[in-house]
C-alpha positions in Angstrom: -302.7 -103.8 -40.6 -304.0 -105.5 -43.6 -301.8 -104.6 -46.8 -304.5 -103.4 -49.2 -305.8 -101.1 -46.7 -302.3 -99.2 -45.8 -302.2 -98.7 -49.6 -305.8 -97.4 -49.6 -304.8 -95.7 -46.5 -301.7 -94.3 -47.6 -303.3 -92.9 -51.3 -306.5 -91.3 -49.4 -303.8 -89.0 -47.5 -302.0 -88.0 -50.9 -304.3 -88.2 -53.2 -301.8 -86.3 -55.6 -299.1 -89.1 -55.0 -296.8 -86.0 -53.9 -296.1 -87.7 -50.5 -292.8 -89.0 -50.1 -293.1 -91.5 -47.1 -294.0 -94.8 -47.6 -297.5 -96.4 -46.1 -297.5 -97.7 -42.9 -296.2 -101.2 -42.5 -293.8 -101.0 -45.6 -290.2 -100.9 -45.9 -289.2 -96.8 -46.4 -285.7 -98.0 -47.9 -287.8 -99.9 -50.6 -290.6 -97.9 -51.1 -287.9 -94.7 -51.8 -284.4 -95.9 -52.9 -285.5 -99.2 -54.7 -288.5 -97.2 -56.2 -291.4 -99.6 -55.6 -293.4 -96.1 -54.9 -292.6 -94.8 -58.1 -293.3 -98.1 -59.7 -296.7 -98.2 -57.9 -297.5 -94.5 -59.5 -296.7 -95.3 -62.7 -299.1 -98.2 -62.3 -301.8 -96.0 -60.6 -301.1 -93.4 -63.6 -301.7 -96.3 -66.1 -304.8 -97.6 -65.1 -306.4 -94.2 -64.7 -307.4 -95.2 -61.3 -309.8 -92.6 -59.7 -312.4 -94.2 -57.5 -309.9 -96.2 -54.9 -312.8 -98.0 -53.7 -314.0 -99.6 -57.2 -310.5 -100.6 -57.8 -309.8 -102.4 -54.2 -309.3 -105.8 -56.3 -306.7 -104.1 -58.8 -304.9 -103.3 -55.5 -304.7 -105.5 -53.5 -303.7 -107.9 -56.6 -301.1 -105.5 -57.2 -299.6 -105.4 -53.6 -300.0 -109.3 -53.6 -297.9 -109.3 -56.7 -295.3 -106.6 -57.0 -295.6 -105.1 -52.6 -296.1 -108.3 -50.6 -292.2 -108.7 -50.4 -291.0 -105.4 -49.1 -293.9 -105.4 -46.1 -292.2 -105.7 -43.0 -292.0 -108.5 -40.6 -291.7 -108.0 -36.7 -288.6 -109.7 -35.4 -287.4 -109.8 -31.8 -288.2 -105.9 -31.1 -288.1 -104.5 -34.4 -289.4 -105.0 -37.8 -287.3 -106.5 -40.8 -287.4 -106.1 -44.5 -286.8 -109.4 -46.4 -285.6 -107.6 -49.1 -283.1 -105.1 -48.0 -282.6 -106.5 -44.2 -283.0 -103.2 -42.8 -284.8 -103.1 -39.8 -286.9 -100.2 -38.1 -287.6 -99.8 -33.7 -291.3 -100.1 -33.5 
């Protein structure tokens, strides 16, 4: 799935950022523990962001810049973080 739309994906379902998993396709040990989905809410808070689909180029710029690394890669029969080497069954 294409980065920018598991974000959009992901902040349709919650649009009150009160949902603890992390979208689909990204690292959960990242997105929680290393806080890149606090960091992303702080962002989202910052910008005022209230029509998702107006601010598609904001996002995906911003997953391209600050997400891109903690997306996770299939390898063998799993998928592997290239940040915290952790890897999920699929």
């Amino acid at each position: 799935m294409n980065l920018t739309k598991s974000i959009l994906k992901f902040l349709k379902k919650s649009p009150n950022h009160e949902h603890t998993n992390s979208p689909e396709g990204f690292c959960p040990n990242c997105w929680g523990r290393q806080e890149y989905g606090g960091n992303f809410y702080k962002a989202l808070k910052s910008k005022n962001i209230k029509d998702l689909e107006q601010q598609k180029g904001w996002i995906t710029s911003y997953v391209e810049q600050n997400l891109k690394a903690i997306h996770l890669k299939p390898k063998d029969k799993t998928l592997l973080c290239n940040v915290c080497f952790e890897s999920y069954n699929h």
